[in-house]
N, CA, C and O atoms as a CHARMM CRD file, in Angstrom:
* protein
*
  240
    1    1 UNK  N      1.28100  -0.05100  12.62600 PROA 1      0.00000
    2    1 UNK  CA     0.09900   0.56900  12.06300 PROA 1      0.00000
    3    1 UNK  C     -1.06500  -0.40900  12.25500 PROA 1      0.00000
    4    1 UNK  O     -1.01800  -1.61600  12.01800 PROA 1      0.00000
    5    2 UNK  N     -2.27500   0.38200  12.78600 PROA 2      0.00000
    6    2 UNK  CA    -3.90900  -0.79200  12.77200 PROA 2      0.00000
    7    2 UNK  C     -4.40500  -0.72400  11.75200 PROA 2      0.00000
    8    2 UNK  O     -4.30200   0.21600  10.96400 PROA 2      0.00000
    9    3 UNK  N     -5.22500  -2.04000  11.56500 PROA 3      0.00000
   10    3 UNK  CA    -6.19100  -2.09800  10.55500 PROA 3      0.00000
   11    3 UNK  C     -6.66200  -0.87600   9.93000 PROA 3      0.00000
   12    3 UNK  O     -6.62400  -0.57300   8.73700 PROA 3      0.00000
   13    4 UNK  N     -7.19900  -0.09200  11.11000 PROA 4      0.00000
   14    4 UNK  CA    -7.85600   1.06800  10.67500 PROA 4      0.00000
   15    4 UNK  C     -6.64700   2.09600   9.89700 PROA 4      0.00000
   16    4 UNK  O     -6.56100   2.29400   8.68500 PROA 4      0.00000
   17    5 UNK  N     -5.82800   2.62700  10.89700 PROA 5      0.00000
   18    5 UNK  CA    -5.02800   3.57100   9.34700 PROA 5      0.00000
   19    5 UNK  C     -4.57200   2.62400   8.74300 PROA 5      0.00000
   20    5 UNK  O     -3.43800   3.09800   8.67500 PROA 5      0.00000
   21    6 UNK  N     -4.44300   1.30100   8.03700 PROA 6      0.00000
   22    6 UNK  CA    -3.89900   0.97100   6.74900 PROA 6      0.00000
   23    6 UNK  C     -4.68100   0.75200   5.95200 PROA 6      0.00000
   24    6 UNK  O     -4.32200   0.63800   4.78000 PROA 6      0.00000
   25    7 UNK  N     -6.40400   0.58200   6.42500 PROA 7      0.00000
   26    7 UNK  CA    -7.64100   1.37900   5.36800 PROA 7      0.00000
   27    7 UNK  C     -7.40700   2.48500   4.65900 PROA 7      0.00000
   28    7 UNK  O     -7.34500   2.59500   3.43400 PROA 7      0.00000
   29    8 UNK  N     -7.25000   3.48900   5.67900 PROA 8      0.00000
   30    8 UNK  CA    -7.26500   4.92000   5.50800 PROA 8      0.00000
   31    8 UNK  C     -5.82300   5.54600   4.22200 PROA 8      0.00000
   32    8 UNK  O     -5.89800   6.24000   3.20800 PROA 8      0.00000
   33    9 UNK  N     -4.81900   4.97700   4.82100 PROA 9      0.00000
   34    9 UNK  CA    -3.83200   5.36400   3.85000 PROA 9      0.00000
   35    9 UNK  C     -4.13900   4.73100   2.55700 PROA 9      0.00000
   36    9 UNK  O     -3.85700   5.37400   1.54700 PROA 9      0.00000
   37   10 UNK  N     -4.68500   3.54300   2.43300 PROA 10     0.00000
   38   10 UNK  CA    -4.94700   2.62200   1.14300 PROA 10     0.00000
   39   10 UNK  C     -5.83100   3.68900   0.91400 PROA 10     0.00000
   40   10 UNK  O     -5.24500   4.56300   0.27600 PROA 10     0.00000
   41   11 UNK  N     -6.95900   3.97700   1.15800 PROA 11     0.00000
   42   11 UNK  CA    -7.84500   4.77400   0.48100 PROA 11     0.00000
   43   11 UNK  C     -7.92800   6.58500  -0.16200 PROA 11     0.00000
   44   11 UNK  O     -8.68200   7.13900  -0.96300 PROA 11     0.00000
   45   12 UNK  N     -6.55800   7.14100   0.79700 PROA 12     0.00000
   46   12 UNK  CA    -6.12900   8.27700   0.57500 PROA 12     0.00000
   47   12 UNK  C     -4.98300   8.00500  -0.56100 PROA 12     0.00000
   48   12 UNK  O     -4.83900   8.79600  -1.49400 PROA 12     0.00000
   49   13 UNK  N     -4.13700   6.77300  -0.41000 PROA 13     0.00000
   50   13 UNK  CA    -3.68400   6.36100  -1.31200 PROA 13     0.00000
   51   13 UNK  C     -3.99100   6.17100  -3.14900 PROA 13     0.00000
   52   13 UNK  O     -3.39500   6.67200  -4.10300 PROA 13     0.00000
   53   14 UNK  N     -5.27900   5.14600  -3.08600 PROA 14     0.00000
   54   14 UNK  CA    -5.95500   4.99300  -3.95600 PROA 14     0.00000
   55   14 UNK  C     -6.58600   6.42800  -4.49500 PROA 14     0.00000
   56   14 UNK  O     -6.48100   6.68800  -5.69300 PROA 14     0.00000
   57   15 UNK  N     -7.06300   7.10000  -3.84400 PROA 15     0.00000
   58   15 UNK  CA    -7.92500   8.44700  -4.24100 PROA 15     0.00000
   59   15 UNK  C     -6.86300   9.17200  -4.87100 PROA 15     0.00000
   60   15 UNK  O     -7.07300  10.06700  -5.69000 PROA 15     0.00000
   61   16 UNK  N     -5.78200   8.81900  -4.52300 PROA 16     0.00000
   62   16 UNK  CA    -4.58500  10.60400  -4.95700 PROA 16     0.00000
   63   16 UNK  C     -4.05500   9.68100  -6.32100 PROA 16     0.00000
   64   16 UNK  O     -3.42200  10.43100  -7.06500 PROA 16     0.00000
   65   17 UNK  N     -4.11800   8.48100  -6.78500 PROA 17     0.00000
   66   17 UNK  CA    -3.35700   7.42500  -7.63900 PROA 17     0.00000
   67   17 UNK  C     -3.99300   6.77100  -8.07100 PROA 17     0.00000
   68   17 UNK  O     -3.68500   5.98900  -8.97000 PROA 17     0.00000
   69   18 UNK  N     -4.79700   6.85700  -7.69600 PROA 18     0.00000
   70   18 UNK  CA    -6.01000   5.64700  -9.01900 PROA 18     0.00000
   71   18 UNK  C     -5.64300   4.44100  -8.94600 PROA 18     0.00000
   72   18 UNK  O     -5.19800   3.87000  -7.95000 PROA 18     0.00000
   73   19 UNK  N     -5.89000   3.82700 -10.44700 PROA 19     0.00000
   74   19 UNK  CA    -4.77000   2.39500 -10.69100 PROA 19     0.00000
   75   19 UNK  C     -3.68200   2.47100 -10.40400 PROA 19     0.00000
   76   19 UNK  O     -2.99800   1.44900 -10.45500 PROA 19     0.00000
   77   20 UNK  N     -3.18100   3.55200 -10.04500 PROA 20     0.00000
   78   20 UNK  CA    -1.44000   3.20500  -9.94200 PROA 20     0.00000
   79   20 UNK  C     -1.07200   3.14100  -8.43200 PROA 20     0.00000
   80   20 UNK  O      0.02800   2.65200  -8.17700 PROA 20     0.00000
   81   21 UNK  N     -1.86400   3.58000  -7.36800 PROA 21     0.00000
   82   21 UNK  CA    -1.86300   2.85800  -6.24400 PROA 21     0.00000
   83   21 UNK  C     -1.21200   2.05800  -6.09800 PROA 21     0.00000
   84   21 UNK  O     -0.06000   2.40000  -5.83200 PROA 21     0.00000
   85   22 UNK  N     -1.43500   0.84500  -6.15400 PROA 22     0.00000
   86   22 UNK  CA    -0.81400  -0.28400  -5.76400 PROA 22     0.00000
   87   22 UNK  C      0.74600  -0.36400  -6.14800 PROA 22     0.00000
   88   22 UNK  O      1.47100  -1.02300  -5.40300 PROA 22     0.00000
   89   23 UNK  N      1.24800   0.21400  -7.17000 PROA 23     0.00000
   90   23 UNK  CA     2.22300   0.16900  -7.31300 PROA 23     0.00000
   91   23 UNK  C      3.34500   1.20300  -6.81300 PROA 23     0.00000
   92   23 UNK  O      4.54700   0.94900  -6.74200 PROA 23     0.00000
   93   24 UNK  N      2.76000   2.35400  -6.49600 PROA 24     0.00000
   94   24 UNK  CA     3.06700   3.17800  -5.74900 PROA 24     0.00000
   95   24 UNK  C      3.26100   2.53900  -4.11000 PROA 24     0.00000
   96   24 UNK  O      4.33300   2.79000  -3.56000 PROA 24     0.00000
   97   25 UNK  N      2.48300   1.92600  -3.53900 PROA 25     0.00000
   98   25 UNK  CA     2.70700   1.44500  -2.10900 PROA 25     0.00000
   99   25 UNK  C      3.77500   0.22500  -2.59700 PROA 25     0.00000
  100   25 UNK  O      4.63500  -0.05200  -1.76100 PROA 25     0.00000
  101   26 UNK  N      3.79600  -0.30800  -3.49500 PROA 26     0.00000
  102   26 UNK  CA     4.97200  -1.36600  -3.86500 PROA 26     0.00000
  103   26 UNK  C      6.36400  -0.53800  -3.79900 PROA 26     0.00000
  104   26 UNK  O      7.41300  -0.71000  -3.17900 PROA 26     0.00000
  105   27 UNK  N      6.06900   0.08600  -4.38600 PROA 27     0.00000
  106   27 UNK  CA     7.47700   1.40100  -4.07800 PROA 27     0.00000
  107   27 UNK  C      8.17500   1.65700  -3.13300 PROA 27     0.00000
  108   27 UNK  O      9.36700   1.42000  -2.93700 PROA 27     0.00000
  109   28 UNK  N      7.09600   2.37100  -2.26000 PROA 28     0.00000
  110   28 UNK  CA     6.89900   2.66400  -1.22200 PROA 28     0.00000
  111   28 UNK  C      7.67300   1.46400  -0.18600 PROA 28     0.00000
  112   28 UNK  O      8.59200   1.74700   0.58300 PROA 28     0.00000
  113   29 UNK  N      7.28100   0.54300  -0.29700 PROA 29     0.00000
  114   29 UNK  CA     7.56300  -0.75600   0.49000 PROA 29     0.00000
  115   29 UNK  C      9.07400  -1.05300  -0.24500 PROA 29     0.00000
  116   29 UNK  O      9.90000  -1.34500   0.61900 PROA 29     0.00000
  117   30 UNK  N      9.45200  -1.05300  -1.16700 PROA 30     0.00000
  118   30 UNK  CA    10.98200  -1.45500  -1.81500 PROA 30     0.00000
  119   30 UNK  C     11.81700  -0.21200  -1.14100 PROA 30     0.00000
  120   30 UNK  O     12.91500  -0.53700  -0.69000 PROA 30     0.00000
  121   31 UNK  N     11.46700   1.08400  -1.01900 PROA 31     0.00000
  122   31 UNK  CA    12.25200   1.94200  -0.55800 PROA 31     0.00000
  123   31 UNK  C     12.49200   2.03200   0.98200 PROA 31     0.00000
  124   31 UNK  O     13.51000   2.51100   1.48200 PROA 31     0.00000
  125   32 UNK  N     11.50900   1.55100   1.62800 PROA 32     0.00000
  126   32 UNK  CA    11.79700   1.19200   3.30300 PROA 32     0.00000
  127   32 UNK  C     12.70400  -0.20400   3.62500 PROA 32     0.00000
  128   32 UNK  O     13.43200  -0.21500   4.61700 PROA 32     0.00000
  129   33 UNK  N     12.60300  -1.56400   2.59000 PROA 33     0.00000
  130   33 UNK  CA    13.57500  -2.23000   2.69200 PROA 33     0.00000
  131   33 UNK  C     14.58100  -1.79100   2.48900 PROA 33     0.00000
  132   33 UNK  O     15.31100  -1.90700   3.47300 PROA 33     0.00000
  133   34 UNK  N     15.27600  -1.06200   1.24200 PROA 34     0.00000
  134   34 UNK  CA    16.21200  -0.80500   0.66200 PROA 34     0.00000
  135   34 UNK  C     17.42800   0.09700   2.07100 PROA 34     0.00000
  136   34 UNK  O     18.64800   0.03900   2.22500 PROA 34     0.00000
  137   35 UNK  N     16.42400   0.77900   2.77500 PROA 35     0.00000
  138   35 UNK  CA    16.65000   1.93200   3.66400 PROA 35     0.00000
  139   35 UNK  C     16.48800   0.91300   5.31900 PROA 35     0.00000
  140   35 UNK  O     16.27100   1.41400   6.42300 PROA 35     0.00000
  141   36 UNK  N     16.65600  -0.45200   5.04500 PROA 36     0.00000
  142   36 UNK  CA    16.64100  -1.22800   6.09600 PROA 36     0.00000
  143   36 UNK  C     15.76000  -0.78300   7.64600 PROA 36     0.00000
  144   36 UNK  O     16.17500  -0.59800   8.79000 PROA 36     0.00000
  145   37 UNK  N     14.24900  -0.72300   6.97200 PROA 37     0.00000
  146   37 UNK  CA    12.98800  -0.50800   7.71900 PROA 37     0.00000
  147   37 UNK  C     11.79700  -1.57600   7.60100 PROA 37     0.00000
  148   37 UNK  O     10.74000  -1.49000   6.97700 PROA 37     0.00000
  149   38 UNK  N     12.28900  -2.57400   8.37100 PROA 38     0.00000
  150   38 UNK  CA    11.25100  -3.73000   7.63000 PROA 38     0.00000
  151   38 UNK  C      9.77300  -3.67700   8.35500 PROA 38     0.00000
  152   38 UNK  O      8.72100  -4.07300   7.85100 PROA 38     0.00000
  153   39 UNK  N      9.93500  -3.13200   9.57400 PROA 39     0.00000
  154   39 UNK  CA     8.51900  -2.04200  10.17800 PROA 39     0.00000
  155   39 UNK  C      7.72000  -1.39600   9.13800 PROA 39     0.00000
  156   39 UNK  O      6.69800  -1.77200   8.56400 PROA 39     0.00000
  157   40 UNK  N      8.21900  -0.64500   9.06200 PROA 40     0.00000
  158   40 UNK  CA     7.40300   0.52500   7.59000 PROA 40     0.00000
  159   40 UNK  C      7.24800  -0.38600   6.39800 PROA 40     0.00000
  160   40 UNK  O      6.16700  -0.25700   5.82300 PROA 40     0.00000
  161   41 UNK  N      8.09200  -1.29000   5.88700 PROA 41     0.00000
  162   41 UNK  CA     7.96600  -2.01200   4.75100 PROA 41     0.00000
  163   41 UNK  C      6.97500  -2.85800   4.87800 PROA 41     0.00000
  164   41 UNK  O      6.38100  -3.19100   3.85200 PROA 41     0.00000
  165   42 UNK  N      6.63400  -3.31000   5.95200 PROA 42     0.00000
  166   42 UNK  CA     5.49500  -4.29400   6.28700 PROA 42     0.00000
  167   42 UNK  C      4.14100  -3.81300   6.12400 PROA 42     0.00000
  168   42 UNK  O      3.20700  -4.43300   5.61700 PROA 42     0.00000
  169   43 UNK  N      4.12500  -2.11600   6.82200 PROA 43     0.00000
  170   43 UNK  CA     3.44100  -1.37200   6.91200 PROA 43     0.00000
  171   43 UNK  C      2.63800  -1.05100   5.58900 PROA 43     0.00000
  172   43 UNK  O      1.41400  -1.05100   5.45200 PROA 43     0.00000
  173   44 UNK  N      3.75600  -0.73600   4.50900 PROA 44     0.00000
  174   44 UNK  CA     3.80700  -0.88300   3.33200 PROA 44     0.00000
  175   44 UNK  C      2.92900  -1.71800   2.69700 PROA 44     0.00000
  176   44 UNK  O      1.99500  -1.32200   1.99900 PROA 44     0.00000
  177   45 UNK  N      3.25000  -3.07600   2.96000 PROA 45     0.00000
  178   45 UNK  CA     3.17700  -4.04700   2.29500 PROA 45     0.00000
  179   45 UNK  C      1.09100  -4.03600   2.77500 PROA 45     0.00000
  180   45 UNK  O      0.18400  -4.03000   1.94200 PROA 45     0.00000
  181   46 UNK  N      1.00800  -4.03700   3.55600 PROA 46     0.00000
  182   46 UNK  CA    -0.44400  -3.98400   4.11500 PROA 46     0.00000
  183   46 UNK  C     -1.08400  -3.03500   2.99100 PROA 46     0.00000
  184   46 UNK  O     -2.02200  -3.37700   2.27100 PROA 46     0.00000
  185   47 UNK  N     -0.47800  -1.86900   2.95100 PROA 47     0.00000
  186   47 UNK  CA    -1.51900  -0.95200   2.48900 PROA 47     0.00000
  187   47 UNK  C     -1.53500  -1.63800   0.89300 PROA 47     0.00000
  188   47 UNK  O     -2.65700  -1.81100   0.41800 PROA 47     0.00000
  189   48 UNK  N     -0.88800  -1.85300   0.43300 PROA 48     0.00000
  190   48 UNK  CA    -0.47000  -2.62500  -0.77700 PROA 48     0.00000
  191   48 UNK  C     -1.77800  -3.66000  -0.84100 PROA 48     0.00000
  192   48 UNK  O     -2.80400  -3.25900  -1.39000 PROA 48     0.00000
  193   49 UNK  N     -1.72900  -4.78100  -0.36100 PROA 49     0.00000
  194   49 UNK  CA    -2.81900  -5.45000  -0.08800 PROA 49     0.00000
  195   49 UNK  C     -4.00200  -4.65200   0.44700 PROA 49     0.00000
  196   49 UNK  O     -4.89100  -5.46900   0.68600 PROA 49     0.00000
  197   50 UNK  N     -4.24700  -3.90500   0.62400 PROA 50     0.00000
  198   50 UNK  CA    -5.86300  -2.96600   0.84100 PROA 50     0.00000
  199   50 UNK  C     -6.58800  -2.70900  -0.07500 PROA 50     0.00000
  200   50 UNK  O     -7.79100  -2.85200  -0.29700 PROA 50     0.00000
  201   51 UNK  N     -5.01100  -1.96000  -1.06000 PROA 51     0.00000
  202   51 UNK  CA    -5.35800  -1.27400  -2.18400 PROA 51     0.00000
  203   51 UNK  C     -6.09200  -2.53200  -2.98800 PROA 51     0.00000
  204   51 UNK  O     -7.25500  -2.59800  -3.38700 PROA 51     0.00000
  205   52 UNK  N     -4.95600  -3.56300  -3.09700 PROA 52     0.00000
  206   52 UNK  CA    -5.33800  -4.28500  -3.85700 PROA 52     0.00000
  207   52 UNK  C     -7.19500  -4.93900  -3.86900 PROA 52     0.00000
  208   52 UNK  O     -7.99300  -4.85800  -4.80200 PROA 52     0.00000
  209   53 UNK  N     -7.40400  -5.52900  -2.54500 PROA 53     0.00000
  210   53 UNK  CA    -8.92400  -5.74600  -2.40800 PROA 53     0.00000
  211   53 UNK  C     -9.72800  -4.76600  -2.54700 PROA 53     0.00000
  212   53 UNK  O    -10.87600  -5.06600  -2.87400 PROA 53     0.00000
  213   54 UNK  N     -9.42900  -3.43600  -2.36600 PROA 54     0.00000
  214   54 UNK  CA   -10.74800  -2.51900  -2.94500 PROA 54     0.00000
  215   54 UNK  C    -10.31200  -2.42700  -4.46600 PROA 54     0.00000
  216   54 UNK  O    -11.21900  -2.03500  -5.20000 PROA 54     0.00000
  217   55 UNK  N     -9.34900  -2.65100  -4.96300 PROA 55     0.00000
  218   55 UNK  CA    -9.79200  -2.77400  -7.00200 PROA 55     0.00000
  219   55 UNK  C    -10.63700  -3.91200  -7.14800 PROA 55     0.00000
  220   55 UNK  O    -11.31100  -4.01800  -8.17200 PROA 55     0.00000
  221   56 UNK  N    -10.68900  -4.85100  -6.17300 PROA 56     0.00000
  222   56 UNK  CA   -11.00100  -6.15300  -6.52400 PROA 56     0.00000
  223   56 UNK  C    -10.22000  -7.30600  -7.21100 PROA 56     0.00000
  224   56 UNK  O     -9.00100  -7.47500  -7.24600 PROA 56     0.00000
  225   57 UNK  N    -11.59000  -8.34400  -7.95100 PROA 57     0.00000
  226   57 UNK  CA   -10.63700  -9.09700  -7.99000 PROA 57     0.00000
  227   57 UNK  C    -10.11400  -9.24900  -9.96600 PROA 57     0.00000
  228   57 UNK  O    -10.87600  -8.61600 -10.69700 PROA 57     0.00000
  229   58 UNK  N     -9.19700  -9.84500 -10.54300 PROA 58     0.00000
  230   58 UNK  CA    -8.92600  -9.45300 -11.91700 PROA 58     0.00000
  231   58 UNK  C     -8.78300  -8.31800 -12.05700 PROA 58     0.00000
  232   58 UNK  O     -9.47000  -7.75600 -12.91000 PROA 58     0.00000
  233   59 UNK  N     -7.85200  -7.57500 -11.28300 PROA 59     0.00000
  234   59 UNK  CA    -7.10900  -6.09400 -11.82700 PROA 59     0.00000
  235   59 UNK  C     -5.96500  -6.14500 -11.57000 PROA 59     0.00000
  236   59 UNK  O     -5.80100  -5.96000 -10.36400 PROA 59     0.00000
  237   60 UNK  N     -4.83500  -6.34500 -12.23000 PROA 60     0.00000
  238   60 UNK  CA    -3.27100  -6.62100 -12.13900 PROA 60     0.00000
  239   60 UNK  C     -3.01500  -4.64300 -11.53500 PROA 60     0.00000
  240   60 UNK  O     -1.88800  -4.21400 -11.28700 PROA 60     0.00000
């Protein structure tokens, strides 16, 4: 996945989940390891970190 769709999913992400975003792509990312996909989990893990910099900074 590019920069650009792991904006896009973070932000379609964020829009459909609010605060809970991030933890939702944390999910997301535990269930592609679990399912031995460390591609997608990585993938995962990006959008995870997207989400996270558009809440900014001091928002657990």
């Amino acid at each position: 996945m590019n920069a650009m769709q792991t904006a896009e999913y973070a932000r379609a992400l964020y829009s459909a989940h609010g605060d809970k975003a991030e933890a939702e792509a944390a999910r997301k990312m535990h269930e592609c390891e679990l399912a031995k996909s460390p591609e997608k989990a990585r993938d995962w893990q990006a959008i995870r970190r997207a989400i996270r910099s558009m809440r900014g900074p001091n928002q657990s």
